[in-house]
C-alpha positions as CSV (number, residue, x, y, z in Angstrom):
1,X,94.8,127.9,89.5
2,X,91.9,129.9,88.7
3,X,91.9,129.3,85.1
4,X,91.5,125.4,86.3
5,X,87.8,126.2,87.9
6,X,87.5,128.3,84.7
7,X,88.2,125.3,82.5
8,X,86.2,122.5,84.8
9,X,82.8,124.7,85.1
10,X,82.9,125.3,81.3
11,X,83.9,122.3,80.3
12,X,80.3,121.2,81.8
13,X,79.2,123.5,78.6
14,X,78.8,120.5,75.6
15,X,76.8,122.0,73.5
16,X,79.2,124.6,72.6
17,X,81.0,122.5,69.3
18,X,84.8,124.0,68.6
19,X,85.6,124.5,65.5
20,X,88.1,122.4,63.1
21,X,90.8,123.7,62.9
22,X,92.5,125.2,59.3
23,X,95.3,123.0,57.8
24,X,95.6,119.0,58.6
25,X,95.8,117.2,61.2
26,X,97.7,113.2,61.7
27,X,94.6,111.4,61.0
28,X,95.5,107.3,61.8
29,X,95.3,104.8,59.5
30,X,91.5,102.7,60.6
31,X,90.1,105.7,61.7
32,X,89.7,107.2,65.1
33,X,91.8,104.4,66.8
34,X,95.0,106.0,68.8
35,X,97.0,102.5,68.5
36,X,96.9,102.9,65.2
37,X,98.0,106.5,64.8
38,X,101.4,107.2,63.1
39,X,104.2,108.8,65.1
40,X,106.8,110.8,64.2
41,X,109.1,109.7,65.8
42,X,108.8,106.8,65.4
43,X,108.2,105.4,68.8
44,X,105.1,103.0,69.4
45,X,101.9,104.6,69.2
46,X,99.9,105.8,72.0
47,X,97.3,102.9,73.6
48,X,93.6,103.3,72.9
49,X,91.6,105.3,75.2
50,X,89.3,103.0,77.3
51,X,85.3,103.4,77.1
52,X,85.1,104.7,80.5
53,X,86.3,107.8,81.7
54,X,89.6,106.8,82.6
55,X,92.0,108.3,79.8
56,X,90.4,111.7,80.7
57,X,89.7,114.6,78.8
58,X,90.9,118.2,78.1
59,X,89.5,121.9,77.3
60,X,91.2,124.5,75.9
61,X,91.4,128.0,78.1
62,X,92.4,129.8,75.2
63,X,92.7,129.7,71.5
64,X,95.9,127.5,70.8
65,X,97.6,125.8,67.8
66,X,97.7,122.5,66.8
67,X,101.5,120.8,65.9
68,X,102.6,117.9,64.1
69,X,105.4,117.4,66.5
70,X,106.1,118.0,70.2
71,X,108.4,120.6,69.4
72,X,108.4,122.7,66.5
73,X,106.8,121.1,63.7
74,X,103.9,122.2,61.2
75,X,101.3,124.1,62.6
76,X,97.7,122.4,61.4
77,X,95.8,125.7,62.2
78,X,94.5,127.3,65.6
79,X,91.3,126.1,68.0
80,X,89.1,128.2,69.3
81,X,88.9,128.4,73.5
82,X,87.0,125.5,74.8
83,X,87.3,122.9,72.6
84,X,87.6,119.2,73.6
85,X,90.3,116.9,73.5
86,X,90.8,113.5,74.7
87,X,94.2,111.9,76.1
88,X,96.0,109.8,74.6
89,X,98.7,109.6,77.6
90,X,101.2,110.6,75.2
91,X,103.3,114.2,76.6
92,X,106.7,116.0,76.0
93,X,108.4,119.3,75.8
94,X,105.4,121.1,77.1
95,X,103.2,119.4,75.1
96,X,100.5,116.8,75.0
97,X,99.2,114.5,72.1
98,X,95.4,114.7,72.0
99,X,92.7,113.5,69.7
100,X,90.3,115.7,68.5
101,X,86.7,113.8,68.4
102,X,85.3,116.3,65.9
103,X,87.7,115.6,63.2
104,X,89.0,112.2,64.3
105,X,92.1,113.4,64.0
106,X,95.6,113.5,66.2
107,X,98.0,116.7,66.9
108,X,100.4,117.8,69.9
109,X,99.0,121.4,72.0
110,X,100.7,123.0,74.6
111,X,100.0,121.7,77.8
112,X,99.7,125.1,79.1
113,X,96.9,125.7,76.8
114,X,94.4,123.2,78.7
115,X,92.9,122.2,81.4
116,X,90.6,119.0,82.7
117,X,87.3,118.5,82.0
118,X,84.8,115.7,82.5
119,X,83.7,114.1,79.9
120,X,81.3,114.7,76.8
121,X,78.3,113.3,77.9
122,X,76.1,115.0,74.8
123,X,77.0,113.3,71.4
124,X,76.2,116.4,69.4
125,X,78.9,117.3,70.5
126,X,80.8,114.3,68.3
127,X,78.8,116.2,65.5
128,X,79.4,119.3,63.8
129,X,75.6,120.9,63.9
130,X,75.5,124.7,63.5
131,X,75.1,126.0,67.4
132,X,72.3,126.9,68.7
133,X,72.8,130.6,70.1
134,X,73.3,130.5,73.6
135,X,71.4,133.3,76.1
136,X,74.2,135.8,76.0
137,X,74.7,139.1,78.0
138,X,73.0,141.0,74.9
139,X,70.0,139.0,75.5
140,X,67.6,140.7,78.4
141,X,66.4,138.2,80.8
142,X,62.7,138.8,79.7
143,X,63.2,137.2,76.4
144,X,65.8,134.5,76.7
145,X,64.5,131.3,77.2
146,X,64.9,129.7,80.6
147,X,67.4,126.7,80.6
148,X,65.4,123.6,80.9
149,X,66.2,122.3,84.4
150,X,66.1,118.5,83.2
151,X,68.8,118.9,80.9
152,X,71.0,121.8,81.7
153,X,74.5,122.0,83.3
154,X,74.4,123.2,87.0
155,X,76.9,125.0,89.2
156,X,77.0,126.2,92.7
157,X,78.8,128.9,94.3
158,X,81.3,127.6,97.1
159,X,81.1,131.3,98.8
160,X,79.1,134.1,98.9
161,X,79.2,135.5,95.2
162,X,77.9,138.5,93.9
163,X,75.9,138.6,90.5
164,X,76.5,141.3,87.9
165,X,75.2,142.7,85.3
166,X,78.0,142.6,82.8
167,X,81.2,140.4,82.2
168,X,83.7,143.3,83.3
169,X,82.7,145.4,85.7
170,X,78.8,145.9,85.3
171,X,76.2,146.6,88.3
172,X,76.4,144.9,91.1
173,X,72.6,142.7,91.5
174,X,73.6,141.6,95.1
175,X,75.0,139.0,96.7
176,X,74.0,135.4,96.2
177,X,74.2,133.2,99.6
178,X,76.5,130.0,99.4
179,X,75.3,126.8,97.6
180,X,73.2,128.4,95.6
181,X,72.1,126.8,92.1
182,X,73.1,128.1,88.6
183,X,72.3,126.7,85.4
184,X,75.0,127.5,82.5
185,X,74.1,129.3,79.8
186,X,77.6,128.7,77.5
187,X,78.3,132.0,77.8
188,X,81.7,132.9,79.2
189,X,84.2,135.9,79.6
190,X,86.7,137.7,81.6
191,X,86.7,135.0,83.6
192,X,83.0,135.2,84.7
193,X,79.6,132.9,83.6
194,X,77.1,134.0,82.3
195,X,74.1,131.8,84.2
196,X,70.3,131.7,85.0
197,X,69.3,131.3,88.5
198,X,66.3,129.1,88.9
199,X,64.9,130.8,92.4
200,X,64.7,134.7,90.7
201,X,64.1,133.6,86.7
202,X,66.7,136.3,86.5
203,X,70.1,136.1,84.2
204,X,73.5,137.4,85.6
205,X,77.4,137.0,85.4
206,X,78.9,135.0,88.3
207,X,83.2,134.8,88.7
208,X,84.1,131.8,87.9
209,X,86.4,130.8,90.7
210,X,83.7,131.4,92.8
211,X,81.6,128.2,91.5
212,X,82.2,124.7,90.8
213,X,80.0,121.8,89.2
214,X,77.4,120.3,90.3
215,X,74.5,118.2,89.6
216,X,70.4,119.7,89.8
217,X,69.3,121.0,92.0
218,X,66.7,119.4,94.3
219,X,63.1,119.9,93.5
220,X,62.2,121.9,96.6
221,X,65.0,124.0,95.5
222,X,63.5,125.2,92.5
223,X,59.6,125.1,93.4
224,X,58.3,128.6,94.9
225,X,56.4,128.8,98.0
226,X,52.5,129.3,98.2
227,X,52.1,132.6,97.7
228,X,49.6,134.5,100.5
229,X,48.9,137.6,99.6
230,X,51.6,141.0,98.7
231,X,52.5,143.1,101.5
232,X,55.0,145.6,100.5
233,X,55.8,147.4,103.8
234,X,58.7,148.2,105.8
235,X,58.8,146.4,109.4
236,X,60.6,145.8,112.4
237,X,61.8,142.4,113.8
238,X,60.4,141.3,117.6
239,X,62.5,139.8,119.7
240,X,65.0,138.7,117.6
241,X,64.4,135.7,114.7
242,X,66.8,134.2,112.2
243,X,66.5,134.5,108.5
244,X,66.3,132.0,106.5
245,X,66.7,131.1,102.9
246,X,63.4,129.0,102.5
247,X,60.7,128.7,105.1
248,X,61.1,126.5,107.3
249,X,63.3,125.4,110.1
250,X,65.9,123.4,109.2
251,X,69.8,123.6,109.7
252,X,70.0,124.3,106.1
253,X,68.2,127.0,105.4
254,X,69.4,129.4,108.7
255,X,71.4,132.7,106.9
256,X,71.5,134.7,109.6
257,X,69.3,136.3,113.1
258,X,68.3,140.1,113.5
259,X,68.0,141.6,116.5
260,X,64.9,143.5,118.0
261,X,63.7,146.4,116.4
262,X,66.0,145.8,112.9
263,X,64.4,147.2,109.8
264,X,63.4,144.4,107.4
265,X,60.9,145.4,104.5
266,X,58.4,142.5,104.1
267,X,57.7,141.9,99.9
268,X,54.6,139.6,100.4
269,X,53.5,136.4,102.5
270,X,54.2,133.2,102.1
271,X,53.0,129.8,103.5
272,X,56.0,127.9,105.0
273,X,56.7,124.0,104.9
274,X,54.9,124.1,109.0
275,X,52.0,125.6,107.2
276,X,52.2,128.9,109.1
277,X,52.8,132.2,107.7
278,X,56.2,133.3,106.3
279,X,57.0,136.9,105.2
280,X,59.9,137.3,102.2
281,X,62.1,140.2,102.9
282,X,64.6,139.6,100.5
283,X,65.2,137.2,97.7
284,X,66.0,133.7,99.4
285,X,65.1,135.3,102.6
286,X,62.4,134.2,105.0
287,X,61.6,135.1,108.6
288,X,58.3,133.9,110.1
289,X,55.7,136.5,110.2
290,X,55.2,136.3,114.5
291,X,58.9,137.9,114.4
292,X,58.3,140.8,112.3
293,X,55.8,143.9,112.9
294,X,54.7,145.8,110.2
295,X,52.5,149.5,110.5
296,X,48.3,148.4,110.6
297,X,46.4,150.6,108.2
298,X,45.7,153.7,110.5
299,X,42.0,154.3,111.2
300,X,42.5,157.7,108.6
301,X,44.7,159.1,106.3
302,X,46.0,162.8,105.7
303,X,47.2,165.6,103.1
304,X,51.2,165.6,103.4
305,X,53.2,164.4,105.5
306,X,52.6,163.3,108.6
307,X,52.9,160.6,111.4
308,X,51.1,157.4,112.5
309,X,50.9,156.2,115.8
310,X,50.1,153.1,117.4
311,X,50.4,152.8,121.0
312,X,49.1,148.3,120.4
313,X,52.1,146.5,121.9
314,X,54.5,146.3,120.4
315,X,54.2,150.3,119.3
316,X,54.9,151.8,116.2
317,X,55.4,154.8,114.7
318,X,55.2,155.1,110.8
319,X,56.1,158.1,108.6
320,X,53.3,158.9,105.6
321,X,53.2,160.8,102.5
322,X,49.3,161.3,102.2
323,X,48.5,157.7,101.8
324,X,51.9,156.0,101.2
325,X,54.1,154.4,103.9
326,X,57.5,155.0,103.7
327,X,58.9,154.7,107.0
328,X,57.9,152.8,110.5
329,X,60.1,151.7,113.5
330,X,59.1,150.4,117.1
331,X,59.3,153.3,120.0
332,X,59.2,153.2,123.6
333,X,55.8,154.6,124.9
334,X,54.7,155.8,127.9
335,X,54.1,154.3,131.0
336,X,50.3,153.6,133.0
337,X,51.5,156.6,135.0
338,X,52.4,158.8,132.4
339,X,50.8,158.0,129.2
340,X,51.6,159.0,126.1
341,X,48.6,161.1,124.9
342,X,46.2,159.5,122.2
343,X,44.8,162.7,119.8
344,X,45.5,164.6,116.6
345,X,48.7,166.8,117.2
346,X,51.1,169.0,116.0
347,X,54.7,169.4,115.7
348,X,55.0,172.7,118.3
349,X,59.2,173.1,118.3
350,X,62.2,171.1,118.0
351,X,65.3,171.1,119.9
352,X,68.5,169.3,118.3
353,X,70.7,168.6,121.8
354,X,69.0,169.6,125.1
355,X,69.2,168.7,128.8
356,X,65.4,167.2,129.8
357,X,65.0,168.1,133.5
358,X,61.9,167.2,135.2
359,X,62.0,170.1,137.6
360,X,60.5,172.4,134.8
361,X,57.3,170.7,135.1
362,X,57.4,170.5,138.8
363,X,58.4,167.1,139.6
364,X,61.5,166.9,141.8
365,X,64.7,165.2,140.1
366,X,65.0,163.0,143.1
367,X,61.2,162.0,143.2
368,X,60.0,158.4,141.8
369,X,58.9,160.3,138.7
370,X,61.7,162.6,138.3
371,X,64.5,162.7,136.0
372,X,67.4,164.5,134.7
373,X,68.9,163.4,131.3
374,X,71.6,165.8,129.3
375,X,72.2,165.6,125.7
376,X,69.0,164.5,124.7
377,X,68.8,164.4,120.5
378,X,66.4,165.2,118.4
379,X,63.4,165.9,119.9
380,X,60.2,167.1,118.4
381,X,57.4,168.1,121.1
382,X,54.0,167.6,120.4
383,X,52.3,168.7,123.3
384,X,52.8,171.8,126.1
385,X,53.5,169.3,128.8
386,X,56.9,167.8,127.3
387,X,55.5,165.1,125.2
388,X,57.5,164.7,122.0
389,X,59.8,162.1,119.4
390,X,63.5,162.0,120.7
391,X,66.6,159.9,120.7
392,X,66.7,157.8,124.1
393,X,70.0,156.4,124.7
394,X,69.3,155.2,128.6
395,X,66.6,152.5,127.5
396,X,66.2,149.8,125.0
397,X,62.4,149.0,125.2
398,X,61.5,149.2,121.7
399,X,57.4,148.6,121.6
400,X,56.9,148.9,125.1
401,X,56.1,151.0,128.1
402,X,58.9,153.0,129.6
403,X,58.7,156.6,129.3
404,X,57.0,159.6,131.0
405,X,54.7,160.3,128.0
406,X,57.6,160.7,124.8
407,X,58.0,158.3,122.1
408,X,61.6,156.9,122.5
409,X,63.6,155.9,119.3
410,X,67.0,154.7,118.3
411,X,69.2,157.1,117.1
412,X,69.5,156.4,113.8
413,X,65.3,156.8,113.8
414,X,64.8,159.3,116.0
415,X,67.0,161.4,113.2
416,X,65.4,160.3,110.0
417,X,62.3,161.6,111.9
418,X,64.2,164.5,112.5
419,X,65.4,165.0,108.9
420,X,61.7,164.5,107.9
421,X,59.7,165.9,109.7
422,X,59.5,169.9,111.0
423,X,57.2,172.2,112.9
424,X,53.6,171.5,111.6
425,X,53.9,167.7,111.0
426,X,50.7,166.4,112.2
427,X,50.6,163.0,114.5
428,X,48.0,161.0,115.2
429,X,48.0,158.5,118.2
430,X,45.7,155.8,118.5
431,X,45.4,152.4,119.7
């Protein structure tokens, strides 16, 4: 039934005139008045469509010929897809017989041809003006025209839907959460819609089975929030905080949570409906800015690449490249008994897989401060005395104090730092 959705969504489209079609069609005596059409066959004539929507109307999903009879018959020339008929309640073998409001004329079409569509609510359409051009998929979103949000036809997606770039196939622009708003554009093919989405000014193709009418959006929906300032940083979530797709707490607008220490990069700032400070880290996506810690400036900046520091709760440890940020994640630090070290250091050596034993530094394994951990990853030291970056799998205190003096990470960071850096990198630690 997926050419039904096709033919309800565009049927919403009623600017789009069809064309007449060649030949002639049964045109009743009186004009455009279906009790006084002639029949073939004699039989009494179909009654008059009410005023209201009741008889119903039609859309073709495909170019389709118009007949004379209900089978058989003269053919009075072929319309193109999507154009309107109304009912007259008049069907047989396979066949309907519809009145076509452009030419006020009647002819049977194959019942297979169309589908249901509200009604005309635009009496251009009842015209036969020369189209206006609709924004097509050869028309970059920089230039077309936005569809005015008073007048156009909306849709909304019923499931999460991705946008593309091209009718069949294309690039894929992401996935667009459920129920969000799309105004049609009258563009339509391989079963996708070509539509403008209010929230992103931005054009794409959407499946059409994936959406279904509706009416405009509200106004919140299509205002912006106050923009604070641009951030443009990568960050890590604190304690866990749901995403949302506007900001502000409602049962609505909740997407998703992320746990502590996820990666989220934060686009720029944004005052929320509470009045407190949102960050955007996606399009449609919110989190409040208490949840999410992004790298400080650090107090200095150096040639190539090197490391950032910052032991301030909860701790950080950004990659640079001279003065650009383009990596950060929380990391356990060391305790008030064993400190990590603030300073300027070096990389000294790495070690990919070891066994950490705290018997080479003369503290007993069994002792309060002892310790004896095997297949350690990834470690990088720093200092003479053991300090270094390395994977910690036995702890989960991301920001916080609880290590002998290292800076534990996950293990997917504790490899990109790996994969980044080498003997050499410089570190700076600092509060």
């Amino acid at each position: 039934m997926g050419w039904v959705r096709l033919v309800l969504v565009l049927g919403l489209l009623v600017g789009l005139p069809a064309a007449r079609a060649s030949g002639q069609e049964q045109s009743p005596p009186g004009g455009a008045n279906p009790a006084a059409a002639p029949r073939l066959d004699g039989s009494p004539p179909p009654a008059a469509p009410a005023a209201d929507d009741s008889p119903g109307w039609v859309a073709t999903v495909r170019a389709a010929e118009l007949w004379s009879d209900s089978d058989g018959g003269t053919s009075f020339g072929q319309v193109p897809q999507w154009s309107y008929f109304q009912l007259t309640g008049r069907d047989a073998n396979g066949r309907i017989y519809v009145l076509n409001p452009r030419t006020e004329n009647y002819a049977w079409i194959e019942a297979d041809a169309v589908g249901p569509v509200p009604a005309p609510t635009d009496d251009s359409y009842l015209r036969d003006p020369d189209p206006a051009p609709a924004a097509t998929a050869d028309t970059p979103p920089d230039t077309a025209s936005a569809p005015d949000a008073s007048t156009a036809q909306w849709v909304a997606n019923f499931r999460p839907a991705d946008l593309w770039s091209d009718s069949d196939g294309g690039t894929d622009f992401g996935v667009a959460r459920q129920w969000s708003y799309f105004a049609l554009t009258g563009q339509a093919e391989n079963d996708r819609l070509y539509v403008f989405n209010p929230r992103t000014q931005n054009y794409a193709w959407i499946d059409a089975d994936a959406v279904g009418p509706t009416g405009a959006p509200p106004d919140w929906y299509l205002r912006q929030p106050e923009l604070l300032y641009s951030v443009q940083k990568p960050g890590r979530i604190v304690g866990g905080y749901n995403v949302r797709s506007w900001p502000s707490v409602r049962d609505d607008t909740r997407l998703r949570q992320l746990g502590h220490n996820a990666p989220v990069f934060v686009e720029e700032a944004v005052r929320g409906d509470d009045g407190e400070e949102w960050y955007r880290i996606g399009d449609e996506e919110y989190v409040n800015a208490s949840g999410v810690k992004i790298p400080r400036n650090p107090p200095q900046y150096f040639q190539g690449r090197w490391i950032d520091v910052d032991l301030s709760e909860p701790a950080m440890v950004a990659a640079y490249e001279g003065d650009k940020l383009v990596y950060a994640t929380l990391s356990i630090k060391g305790t008030q008994m064993d400190p990590t070290p603030t300073g300027v250091y070096h990389i000294q050596r790495r070690v990919a897989d070891e066994t950490m034993d705290s018997a080479t530094l003369g503290i007993p394994r069994n002792s309060p401060r002892g310790y004896y951990l095997q297949h350690v990853l990834y470690t990088q030291y720093f200092t003479s005395n053991g300090a270094s970056i390395h994977y910690n799998y036995w702890s989960s205190m991301w920001g916080y104090s609880g290590s002998h003096g290292c800076l534990g990470m996950t293990l997917d960071d504790a490899l990109w730092f790996w994969n980044w850096a080498g003997v050499g990198t410089l570190l700076n630690i600092h509060y």
